[in-house]
C-alpha positions in Angstrom: 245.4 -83.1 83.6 243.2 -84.3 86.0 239.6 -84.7 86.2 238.7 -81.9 89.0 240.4 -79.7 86.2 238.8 -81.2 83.3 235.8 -80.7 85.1 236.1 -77.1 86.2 237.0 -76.0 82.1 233.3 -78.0 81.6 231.9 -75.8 84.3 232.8 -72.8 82.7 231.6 -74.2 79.0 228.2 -74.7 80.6 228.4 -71.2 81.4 229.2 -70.3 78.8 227.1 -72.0 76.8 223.7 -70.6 79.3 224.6 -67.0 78.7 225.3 -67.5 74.6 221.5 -68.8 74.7 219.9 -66.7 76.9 217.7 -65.6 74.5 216.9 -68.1 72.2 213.9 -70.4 72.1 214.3 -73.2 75.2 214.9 -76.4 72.6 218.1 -74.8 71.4 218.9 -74.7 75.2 218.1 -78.3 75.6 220.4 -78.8 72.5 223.2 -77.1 74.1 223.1 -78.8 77.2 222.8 -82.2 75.8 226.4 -81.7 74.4 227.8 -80.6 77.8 226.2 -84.0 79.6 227.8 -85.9 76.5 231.4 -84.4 77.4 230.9 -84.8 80.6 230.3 -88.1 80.1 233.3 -89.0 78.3 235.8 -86.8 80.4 236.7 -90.1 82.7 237.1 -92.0 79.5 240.1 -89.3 78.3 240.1 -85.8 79.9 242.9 -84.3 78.0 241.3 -84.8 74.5 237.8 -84.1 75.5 239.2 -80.9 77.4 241.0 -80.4 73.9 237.6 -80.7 72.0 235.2 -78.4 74.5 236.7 -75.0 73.3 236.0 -75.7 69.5 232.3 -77.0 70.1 231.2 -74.3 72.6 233.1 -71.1 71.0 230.6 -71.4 68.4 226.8 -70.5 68.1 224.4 -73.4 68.4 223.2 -73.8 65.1 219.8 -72.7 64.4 216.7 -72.7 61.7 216.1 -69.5 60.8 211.8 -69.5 60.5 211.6 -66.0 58.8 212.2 -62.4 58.9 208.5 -62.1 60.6 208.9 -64.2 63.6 206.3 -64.6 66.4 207.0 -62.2 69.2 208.2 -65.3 71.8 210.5 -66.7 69.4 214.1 -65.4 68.0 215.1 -69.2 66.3 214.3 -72.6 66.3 215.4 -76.1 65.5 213.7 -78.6 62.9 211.6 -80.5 64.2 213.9 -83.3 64.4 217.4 -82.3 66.1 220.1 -84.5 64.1 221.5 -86.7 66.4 225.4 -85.4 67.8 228.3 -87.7 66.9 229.2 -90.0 69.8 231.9 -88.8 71.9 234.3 -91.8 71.6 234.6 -91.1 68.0 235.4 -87.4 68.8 238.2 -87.9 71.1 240.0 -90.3 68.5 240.3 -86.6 66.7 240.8 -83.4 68.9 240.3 -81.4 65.2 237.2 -82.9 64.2 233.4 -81.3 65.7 230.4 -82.7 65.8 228.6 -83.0 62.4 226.0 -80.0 63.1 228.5 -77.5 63.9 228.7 -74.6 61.8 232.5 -74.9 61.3 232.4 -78.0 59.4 235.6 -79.0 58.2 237.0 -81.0 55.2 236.7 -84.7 56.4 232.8 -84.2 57.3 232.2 -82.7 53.8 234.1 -84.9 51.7 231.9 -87.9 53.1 228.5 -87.0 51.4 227.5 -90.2 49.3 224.0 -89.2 49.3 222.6 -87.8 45.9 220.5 -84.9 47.8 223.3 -83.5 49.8 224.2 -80.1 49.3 227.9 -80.7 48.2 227.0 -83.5 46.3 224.9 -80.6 44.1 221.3 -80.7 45.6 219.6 -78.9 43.2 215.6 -78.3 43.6 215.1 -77.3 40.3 215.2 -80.9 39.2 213.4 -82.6 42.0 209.6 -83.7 41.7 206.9 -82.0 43.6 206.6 -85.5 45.7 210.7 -85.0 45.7 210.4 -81.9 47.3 208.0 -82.8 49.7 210.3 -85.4 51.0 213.4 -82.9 51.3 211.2 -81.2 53.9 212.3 -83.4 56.6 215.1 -82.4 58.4 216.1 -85.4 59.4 220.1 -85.8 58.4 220.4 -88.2 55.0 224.0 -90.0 54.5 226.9 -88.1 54.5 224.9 -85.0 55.5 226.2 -82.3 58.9 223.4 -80.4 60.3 224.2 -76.9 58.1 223.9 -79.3 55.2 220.7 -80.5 56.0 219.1 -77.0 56.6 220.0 -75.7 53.8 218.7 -78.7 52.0 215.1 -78.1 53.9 215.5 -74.1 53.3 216.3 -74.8 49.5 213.5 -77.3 49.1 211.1 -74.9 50.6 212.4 -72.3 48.2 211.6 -74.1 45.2 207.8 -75.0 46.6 207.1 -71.5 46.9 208.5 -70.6 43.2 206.7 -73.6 41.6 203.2 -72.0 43.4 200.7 -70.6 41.3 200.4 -66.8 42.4 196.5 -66.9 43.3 197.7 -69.9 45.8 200.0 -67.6 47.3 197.7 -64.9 48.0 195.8 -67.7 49.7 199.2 -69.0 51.6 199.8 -65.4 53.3 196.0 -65.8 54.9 197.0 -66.2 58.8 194.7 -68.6 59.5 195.6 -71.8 61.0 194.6 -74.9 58.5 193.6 -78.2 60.3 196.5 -80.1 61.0 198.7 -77.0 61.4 200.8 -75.4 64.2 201.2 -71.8 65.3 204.9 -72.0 64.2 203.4 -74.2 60.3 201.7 -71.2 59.8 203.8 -68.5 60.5 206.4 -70.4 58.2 204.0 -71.0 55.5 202.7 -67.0 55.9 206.2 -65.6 55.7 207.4 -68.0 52.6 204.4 -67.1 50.4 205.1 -63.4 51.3 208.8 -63.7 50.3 208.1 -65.2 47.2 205.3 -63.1 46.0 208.2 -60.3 47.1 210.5 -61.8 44.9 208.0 -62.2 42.4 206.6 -58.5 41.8 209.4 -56.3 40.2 208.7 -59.2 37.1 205.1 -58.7 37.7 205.0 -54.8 37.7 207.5 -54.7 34.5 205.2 -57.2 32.3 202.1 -55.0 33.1 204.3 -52.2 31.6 204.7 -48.1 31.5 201.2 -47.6 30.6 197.7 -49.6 30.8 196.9 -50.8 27.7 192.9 -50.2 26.9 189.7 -51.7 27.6 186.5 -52.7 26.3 184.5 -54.1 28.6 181.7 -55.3 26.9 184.1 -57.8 24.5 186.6 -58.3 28.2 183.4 -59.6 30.1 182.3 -61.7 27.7 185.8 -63.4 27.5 186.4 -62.8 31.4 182.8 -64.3 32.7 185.2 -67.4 34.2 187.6 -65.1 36.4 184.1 -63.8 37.3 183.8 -60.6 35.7 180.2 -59.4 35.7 179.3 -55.5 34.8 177.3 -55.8 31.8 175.4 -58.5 33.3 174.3 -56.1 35.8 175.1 -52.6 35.2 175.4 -52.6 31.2 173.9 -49.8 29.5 171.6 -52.2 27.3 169.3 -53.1 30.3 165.9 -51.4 30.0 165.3 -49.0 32.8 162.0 -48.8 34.3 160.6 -51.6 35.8 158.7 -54.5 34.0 157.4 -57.1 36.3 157.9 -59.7 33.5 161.8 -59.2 32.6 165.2 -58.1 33.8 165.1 -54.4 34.3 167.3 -51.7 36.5 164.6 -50.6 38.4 163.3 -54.1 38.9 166.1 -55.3 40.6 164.8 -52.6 43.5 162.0 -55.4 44.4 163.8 -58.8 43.0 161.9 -58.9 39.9 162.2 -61.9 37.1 166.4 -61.8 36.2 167.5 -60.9 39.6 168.2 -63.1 42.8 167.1 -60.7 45.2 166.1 -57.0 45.9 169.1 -54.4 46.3 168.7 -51.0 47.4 170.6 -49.5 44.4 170.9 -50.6 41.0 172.6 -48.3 38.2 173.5 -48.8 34.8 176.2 -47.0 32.8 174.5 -44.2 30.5 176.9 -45.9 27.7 178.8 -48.4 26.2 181.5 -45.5 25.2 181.1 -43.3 28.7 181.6 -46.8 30.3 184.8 -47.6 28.2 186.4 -43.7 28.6 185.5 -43.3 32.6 187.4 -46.8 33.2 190.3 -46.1 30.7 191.4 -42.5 32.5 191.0 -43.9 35.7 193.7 -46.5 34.7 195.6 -43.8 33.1 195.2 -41.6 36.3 196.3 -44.5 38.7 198.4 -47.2 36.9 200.8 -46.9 39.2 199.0 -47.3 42.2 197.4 -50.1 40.4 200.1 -51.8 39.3 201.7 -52.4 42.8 198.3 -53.4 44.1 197.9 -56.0 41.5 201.6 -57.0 42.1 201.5 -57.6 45.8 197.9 -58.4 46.7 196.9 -59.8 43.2 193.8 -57.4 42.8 192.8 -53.6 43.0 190.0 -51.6 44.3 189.1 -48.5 43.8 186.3 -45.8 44.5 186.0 -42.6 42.3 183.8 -39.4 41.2 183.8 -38.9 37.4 183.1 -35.6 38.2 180.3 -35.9 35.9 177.4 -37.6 35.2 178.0 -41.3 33.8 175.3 -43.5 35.2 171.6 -43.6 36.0 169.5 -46.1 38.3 167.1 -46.3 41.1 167.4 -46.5 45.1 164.9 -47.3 47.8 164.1 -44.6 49.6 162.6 -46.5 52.3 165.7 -48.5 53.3 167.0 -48.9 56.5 163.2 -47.8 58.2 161.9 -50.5 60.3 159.0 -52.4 58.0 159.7 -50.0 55.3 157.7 -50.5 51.9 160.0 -51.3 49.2 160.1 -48.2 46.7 162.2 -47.0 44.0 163.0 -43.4 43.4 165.3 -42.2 39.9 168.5 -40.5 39.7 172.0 -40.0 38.4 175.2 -40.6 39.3 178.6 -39.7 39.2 180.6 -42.4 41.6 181.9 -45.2 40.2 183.7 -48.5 42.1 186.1 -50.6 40.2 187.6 -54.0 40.9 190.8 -55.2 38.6 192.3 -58.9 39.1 196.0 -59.9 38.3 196.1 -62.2 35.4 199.1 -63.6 36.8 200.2 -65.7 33.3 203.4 -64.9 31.6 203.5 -62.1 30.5 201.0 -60.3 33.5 197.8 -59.1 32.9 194.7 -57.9 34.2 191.1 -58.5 34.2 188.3 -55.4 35.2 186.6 -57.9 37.2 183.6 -55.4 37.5 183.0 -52.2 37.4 179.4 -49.9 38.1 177.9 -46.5 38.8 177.6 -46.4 42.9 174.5 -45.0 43.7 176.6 -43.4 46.8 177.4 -40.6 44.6 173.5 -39.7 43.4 172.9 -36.1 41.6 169.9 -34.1 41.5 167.6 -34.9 38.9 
């Protein structure tokens, strides 16, 4: 065969080749057409077997990295950062069966060759590496006796296990999108869609540990347990807080003007009426809603909620005066029959929750 014809079956690879890519992002181009210059030049070395080997490299996709589901709009796939480096050609046309070592359709001899002790058929398993292990496996770069597929799956796999060895409230942190110093546009996006999968893959565990039904609260004995997580209601809004205002200690109406037990005036403050109204309004609502509030708690690790007890079940104070340009603070009584709630996923085996507060909202203020 001569090389005019060797070189017009290359043309029509490169053509091929430009059209199969089209529309993926320009490094896999650059990856495509470095293994066209390569053939090309080897062809005057021997055309025949390079001719031979052009159909079984280019008849196949260029292999690609995934990133995730949720790609950014300007790209469909991309390589690793580091593109394994092809086999050299003169070792290809010694064997017009073998491909280069990041083709998809690996064969026998390539796979039987893995020496290395993280290589996928050499049984990579992630479950047993270290956290510093897995950190390592996040290079892309290929390890002894590893072909490109091998090597992605070992990153992909790695990556995997990360996510599933993160603590849940780190996830929820993970899916922020909101570049960290030291990160890329494409870093985050990765880093946004894993946490998302595995929080995915974590909540039909999640919802079924929380079970059928709530179980019930008390959250005077829950906050004094929960005051770490952050819970706060009696400290602010329990029932044993003396109403009207005394200059010289912590009272409901006080905390209108920043009195002694307060760090600074509010506009509102309420109190539940009782200990008992307190314990029944929250326990119906979770009745009412656990389903609602399981899936929050499941997928975004918390709840919030805003509700009308359709009676009265709180009392307090507002300022009258707010909002009124060099208003006079002033504090005027009433009732209430609003209530806001905030619930936090206690994400340890098995799950549970944690009312994280809960208060009369003046919003809701009756006639009195």
């Amino acid at each position: 065969m001569s090389n005019a014809i060797a070189e017009t079956k290359l043309g029509q690879s490169a053509i091929k080749v430009a059209d199969s890519v089209s529309n993926v992002k320009t490094v896999v181009k650059e990856e495509a057409l470095k293994r066209v210059s390569i053939v090309l030049d080897a062809v005057v070395k021997d055309p025949k077997a390079v001719t031979s080997t052009i159909t079984t490299i280019f008849d196949n996709k260029v292999p690609t990295t995934r990133i995730a589901s949720k790609a950014t709009p300007d790209s469909v796939e991309v390589l690793p950062n580091k593109v394994p480096t092809a086999k050299p050609v003169t070792e290809l046309v010694t064997d017009s069966t073998e491909v280069l070592p990041d083709n998809i359709a690996t064969n026998d001899k390539l796979s039987n060759t893995s020496k290395s002790p993280t290589s996928v058929n050499s049984g990579y398993d992630p479950t047993k590496r270290t956290d510093i292990e897995l950190q390592q496996d996040l290079e892309p770069s290929l390890r002894t006796g590893e072909n490109f597929t091998q090597a992605t799956k070992r990153v992909e796999a790695a990556q995997s296990e990360i996510m599933v060895r993160r603590p849940y409230d780190q996830l929820q942190e993970d899916k922020i999108r909101r570049l960290r110093p030291g990160e890329t546009t494409i870093d985050m996006q990765r880093r946004v869609d894993a946490a998302e999968t595995e929080i995915l893959r974590r909540v039909p565990s999640i919802i079924k540990e929380l079970g059928e039904s709530p179980r019930n609260v008390d959250i005077v004995k829950e906050d004094a347990i929960n005051q770490i997580s952050g819970s706060y209601t009696i400290d602010r809004h329990g029932a044993n807080i003396p109403l009207k205002r005394d200059p010289s200690s912590k009272t409901v109406e006080g905390r209108i003007y920043g009195d002694i037990g307060w760090g600074r005036a509010e506009n509102s403050s309420f109190k539940w009426k009782s200990d008992s109204v307190m314990n029944q309004t929250v326990n119906d609502y979770l009745k009412q809603n656990w389903t609602q509030i399981k899936d929050d708690l499941a997928i975004n690790g918390k709840h919030s909620g805003a509700f009308n007890a359709n009676k009265a079940i709180g009392e307090g104070f507002f300022n009258p005066n707010q909002g009124t340009s060099g208003g006079v603070r002033a504090s005027t009584y009433t009732q209430t029959s609003l209530v806001r709630i905030t619930i936090k996923l206690n994400s340890d085996s098995p799950a549970d929750f944690v009312v994280i507060t809960t208060f009369p909202n003046g919003l809701g203020s009756l006639p009195h």
